[in-house]
ZAMARGU-4260 file (C-alpha; in steps of 0.2 Angstrom, whole numbers, plus 5000, padded with zeros to 4 digits):
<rodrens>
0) 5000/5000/5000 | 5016/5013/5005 | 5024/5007/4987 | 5007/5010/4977 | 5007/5029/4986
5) 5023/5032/4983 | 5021/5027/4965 | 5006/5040/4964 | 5016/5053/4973 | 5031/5050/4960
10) 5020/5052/4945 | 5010/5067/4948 | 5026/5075/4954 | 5035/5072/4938 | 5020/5079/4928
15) 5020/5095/4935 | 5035/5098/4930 | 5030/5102/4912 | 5022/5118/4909 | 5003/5125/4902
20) 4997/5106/4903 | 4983/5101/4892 | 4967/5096/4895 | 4961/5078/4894 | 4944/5068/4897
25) 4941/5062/4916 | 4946/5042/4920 | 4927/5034/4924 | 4919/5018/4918 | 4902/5022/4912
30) 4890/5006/4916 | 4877/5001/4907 | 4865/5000/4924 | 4869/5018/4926 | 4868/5024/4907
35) 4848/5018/4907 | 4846/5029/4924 | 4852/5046/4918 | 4871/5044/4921 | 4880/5040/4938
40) 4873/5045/4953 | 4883/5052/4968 | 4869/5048/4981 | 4865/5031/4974 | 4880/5021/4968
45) 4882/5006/4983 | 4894/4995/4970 | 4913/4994/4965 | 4911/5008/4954 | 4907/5019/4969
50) 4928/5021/4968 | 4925/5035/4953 | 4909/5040/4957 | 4906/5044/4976 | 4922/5035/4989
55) 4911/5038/5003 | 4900/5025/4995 | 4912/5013/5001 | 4909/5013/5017 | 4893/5005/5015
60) 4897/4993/5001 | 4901/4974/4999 | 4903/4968/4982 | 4919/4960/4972 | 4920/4960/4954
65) 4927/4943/4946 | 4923/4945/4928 | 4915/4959/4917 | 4913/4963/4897 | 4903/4979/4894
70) 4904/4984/4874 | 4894/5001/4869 | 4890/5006/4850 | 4885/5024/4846 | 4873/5027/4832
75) 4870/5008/4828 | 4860/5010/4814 | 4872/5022/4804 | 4887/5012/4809 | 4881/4996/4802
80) 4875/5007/4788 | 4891/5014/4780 | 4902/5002/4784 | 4905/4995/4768 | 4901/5011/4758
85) 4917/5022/4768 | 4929/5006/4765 | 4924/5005/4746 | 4928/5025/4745 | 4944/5022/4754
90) 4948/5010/4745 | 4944/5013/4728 | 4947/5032/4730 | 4928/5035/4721 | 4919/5050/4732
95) 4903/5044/4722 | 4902/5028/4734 | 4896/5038/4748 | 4879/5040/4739 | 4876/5022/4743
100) 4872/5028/4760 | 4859/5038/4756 | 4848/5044/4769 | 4861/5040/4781 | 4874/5055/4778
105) 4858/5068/4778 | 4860/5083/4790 | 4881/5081/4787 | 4883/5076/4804 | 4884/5060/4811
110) 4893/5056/4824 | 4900/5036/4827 | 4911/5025/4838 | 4912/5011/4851 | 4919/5007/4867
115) 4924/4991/4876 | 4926/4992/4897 | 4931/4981/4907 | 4939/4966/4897 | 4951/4958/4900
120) 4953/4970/4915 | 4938/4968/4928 | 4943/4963/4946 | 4937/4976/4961 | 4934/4973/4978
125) 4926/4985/4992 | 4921/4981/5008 | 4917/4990/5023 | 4928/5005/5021 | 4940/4999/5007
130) 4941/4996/4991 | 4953/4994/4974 | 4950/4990/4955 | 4961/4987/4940 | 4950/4991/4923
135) 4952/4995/4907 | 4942/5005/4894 | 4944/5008/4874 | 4934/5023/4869 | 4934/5027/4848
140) 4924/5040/4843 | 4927/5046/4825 | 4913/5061/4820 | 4908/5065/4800 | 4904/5084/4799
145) 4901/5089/4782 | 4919/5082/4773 | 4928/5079/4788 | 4931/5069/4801 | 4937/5071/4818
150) 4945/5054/4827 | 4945/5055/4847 | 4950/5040/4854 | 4959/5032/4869 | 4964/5016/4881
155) 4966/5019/4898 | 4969/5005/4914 | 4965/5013/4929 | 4969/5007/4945 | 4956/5017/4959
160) 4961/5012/4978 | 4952/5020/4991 | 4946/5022/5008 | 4931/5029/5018 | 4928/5033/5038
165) 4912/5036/5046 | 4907/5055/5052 | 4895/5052/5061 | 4885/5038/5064 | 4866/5037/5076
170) 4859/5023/5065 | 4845/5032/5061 | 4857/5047/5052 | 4875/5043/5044 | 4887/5055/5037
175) 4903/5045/5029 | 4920/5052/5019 | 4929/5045/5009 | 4946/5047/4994 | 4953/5038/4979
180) 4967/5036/4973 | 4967/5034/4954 | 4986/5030/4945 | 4981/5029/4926 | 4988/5024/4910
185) 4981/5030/4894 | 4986/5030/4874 | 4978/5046/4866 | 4975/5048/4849 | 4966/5065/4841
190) 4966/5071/4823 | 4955/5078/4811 | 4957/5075/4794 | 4948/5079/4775 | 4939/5065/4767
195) 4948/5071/4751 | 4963/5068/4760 | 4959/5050/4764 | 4957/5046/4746 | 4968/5031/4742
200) 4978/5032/4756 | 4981/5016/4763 | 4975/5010/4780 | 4992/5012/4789 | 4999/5028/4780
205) 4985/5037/4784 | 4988/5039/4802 | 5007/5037/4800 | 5012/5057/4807 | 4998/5057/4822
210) 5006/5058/4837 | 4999/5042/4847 | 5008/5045/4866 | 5007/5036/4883 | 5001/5047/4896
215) 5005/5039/4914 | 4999/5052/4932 | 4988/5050/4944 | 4973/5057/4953 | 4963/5060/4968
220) 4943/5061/4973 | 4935/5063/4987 | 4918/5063/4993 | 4905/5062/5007 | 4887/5055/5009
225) 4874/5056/5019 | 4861/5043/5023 | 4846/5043/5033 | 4836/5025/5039 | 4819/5028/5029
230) 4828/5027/5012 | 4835/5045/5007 | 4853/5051/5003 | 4864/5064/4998 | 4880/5066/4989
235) 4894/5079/4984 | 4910/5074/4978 | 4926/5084/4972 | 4933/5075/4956 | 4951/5077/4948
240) 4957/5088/4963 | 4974/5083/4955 | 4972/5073/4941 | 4990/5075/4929 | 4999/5066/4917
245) 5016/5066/4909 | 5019/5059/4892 | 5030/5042/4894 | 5034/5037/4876 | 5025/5041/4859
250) 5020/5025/4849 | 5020/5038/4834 | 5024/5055/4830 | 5031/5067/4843 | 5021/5073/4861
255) 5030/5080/4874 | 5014/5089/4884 | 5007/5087/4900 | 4990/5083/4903 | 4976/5085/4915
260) 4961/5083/4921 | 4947/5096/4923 | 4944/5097/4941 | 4923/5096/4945 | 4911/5097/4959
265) 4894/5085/4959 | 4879/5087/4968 | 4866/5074/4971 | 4851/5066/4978 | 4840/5050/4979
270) 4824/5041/4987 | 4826/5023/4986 | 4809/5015/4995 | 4808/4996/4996 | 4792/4987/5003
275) 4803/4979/5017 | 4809/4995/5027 | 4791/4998/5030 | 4784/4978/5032 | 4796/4970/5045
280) 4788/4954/5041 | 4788/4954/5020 | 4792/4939/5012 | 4809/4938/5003 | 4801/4943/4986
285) 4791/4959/4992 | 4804/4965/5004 | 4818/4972/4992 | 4802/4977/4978 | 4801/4994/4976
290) 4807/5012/4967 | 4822/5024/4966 | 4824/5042/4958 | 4840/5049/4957 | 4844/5067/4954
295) 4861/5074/4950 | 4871/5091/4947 | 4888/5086/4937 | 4902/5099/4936 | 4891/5113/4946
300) 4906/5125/4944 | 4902/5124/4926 | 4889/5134/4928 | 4899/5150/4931 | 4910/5147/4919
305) 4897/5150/4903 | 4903/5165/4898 | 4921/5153/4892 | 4915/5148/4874 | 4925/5133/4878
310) 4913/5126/4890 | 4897/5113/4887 | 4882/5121/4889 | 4877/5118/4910 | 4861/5113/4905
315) 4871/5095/4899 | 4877/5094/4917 | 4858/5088/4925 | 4855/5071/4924 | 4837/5060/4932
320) 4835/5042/4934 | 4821/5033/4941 | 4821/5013/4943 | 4808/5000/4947 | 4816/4986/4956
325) 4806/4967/4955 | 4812/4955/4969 | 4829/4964/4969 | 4830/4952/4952 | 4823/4964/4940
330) 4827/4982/4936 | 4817/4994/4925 | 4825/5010/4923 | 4822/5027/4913 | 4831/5043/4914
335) 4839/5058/4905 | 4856/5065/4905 | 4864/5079/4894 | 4847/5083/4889 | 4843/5065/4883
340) 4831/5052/4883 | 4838/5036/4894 | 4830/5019/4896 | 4837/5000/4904 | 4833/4986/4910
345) 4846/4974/4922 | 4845/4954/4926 | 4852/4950/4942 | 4853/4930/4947 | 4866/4926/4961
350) 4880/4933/4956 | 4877/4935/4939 | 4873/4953/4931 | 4863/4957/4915 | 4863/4977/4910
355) 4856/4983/4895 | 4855/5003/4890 | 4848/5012/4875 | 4853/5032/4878 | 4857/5047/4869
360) 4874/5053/4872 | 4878/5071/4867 | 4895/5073/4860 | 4897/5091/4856 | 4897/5107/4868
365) 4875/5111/4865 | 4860/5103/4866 | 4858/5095/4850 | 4872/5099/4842 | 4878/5080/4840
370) 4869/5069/4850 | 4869/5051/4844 | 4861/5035/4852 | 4870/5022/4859 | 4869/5006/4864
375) 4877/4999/4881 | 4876/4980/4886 | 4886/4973/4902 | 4886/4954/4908 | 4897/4953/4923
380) 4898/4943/4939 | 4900/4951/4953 | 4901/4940/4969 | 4896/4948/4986 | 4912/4952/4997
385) 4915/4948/5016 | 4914/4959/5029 | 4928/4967/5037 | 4931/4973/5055 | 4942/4987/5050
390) 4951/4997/5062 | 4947/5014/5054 | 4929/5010/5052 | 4923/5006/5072 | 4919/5023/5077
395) 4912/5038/5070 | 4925/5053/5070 | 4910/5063/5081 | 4910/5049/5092 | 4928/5050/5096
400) 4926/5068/5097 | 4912/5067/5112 | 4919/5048/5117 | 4902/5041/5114 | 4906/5029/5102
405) 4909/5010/5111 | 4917/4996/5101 | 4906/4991/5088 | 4905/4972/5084 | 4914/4965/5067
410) 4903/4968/5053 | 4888/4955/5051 | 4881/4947/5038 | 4869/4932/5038 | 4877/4923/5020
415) 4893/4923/5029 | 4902/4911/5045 | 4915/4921/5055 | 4921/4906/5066 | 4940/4904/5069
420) 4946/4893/5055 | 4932/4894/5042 | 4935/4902/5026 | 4924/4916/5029 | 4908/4910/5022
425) 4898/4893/5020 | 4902/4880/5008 | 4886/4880/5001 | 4888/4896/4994 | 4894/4899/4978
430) 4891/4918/4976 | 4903/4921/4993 | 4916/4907/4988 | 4917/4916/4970 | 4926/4931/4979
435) 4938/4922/4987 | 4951/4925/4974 | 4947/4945/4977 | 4944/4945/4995 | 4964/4937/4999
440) 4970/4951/4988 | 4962/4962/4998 | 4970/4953/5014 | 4986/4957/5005 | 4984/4974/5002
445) 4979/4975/5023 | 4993/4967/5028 | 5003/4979/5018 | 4997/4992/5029
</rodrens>
């Protein structure tokens, strides 16, 4: 743990070294159960990826991640559509061939790409206070405007670690805090170029003078939430505080900037009502029924920054969600985000996720200026993880303040054994013994301490 910190330490340090540093796209997984909800949600995000989106999360959360493939399409329908007639015209070097698209290139806009998170680089533990990841994202997003088209694209692996304490803590009100650490890796590529220009070039001369650099820094969130017992919630988190990155090596051309990200504030809130906080006695399949609405404020000090023509437009920066939750099995969701229709639906047997999303995704700096659907499926398997009797998580920092904290007992939970010798849950449960692997890497990382 001292190593991985030291190692964070060294890299922002050397990236401040380089002057007028430029800027780069936050380090985040989108998910496909949060795309069909409106976007991440500070107050309501009790899951791995609560390490990006709200640390303080963690102190409330149990869950590993084993195994994860998440692909997204932008603008399916044109994508499939001029596939074959943009590599013809490549190809054969006839402009004419872009008339077999047809309705496809009308308004002179459209916008295209994919992503692929999470494979081959999916595993994430958090537990009661502590919590690490190691992902990895691919995000291609070439846009046709008019004649040209404009190529963002990037891979990262991110490696989040982080920590939470409780603030105060009655039961019936809970305020926690919590950081991340994020060291990061990421291969950048950006370039506009002419379709004229294209013509008859071939695949690999056409990108030959781009400059394709590694970019390796760090970064660091932090966050707070506040819960109270009959189901509300609140967030605010401080992204990218310092977020930088120096340029390692090039893979082509020549970069020898620094980077960084854009730091930003987030607001949020949520209502999440289930049936059994209100019927002691449901049955299994009523008790976790029931509905959550999200509401979120993203980058609030964007909004007094619009007179800087550089900036999105701060209507882009609300997003809403609600979901229907079915025996805690099946998940309607709807939402909007960036000023866009959102809708999803999520399978959830044991420990095995299904996450489909249909959203739009607006890719320039106004309201329907390129916004383009996307398509987002996630299958994943996510084991639950075993509860921790943390040092730093037995009393609440009020507590200790007014010494009326006591020792609280280890952390319970009914699917798991704690006796002296057992493995930590019962053999007849495959969902806990599937985290086994993640939970001794997360005794590792303690022991470190």
């Amino acid at each position: 743990m001292k190593k991985t910190i030291a190692f964070c330490l060294t890299l922002w340090c050397a990236s401040t070294l380089f002057a007028d540093p430029a800027a780069m796209p936050r380090f985040a997984i989108p998910t496909a159960r949060s795309n069909g909800m409106g976007g991440d949600h500070v107050a309501y995000t009790d899951n791995v990826f609560s390490l990006l989106v709200n640390p303080a999360a963690i102190m409330r959360t149990r869950q590993n991640s084993a195994f994860t493939i998440a692909p997204t399409l932008f603008s399916p329908e044109r994508t499939f559509g001029l596939i074959d007639p943009i590599m013809t015209m490549i190809n054969s070097g006839n402009i004419d061939e872009l008339t077999n698209a047809g309705n496809l290139l009308k308004g002179g806009k459209i916008p295209l790409g994919f992503e692929l998170r999470e494979f081959p680089l999916s595993i994430a533990h958090v537990s009661d206070g502590f919590g690490f990841g190691i992902w990895d994202r691919i995000f291609v997003n070439p846009n046709i405007i008019g004649t040209t088209v404009k190529l963002d694209a990037f891979a990262d692996v991110i490696v989040p670690i982080g920590m939470a304490f409780k603030i105060l803590d009655t039961g019936e009100h809970i305020v926690d805090f919590g950081f991340t650490v994020k060291p990061f890796a990421r291969v950048k590529l950006s370039e506009q170029r002419s379709l004229m220009d294209m013509l008859g070039t071939g695949n690999g001369d056409m990108l030959e003078d781009v400059a394709v650099p590694v970019i390796a820094g760090a970064g660091f969130d932090i966050g707070f939430m506040y819960r109270w017992d009959i189901g509300l919630s609140a967030g605010l988190t401080f992204d990218d505080i310092i977020t930088r990155g120096a340029v390692v090596t090039n893979l082509t051309g020549s970069d020898n900037n620094s980077y960084f990200v854009p730091f930003s504030m987030n607001l949020g809130v949520a209502c999440d009502v289930k049936i059994g906080r209100f019927w002691a006695s449901a049955p299994n399949f009523l008790a976790n029924t029931g509905i959550t609405l999200a509401f979120d404020w993203h980058d609030v000090t964007n909004a007094f920054q619009q007179n800087d023509y550089t900036k999105r437009n701060a209507i882009l920066d609300i997003g809403v969600g609600l979901q229907l939750s079915l025996m805690d099995m099946i998940k309607l969701r709807i939402g909007m985000n960036e000023m866009l229709p959102a809708v999803g639906l999520g399978l959830k047997f044991g420990l095995f996720e299904l996450d489909v999303a249909y959203y739009g995704k607006e890719l320039g700096r106004e309201p329907g200026q390129l916004p383009a659907p996307a398509l987002d499926v996630s299958i994943a398997f996510r084991p639950k993880a075993k509860p921790r009797d943390r040092f730093w998580t037995r009393g609440s920092l009020v507590g200790l303040i007014t010494k009326s904290d006591k020792k609280a007992p280890p952390p319970a939970d009914d699917k798991y054994l704690e006796t002296e010798g057992s493995s930590g849950y019962p053999a007849d449960d495959p969902e806990a013994a599937a985290g086994d692997a993640v939970n001794r890497m997360d005794d590792s990382l303690d022991a470190s301490q």
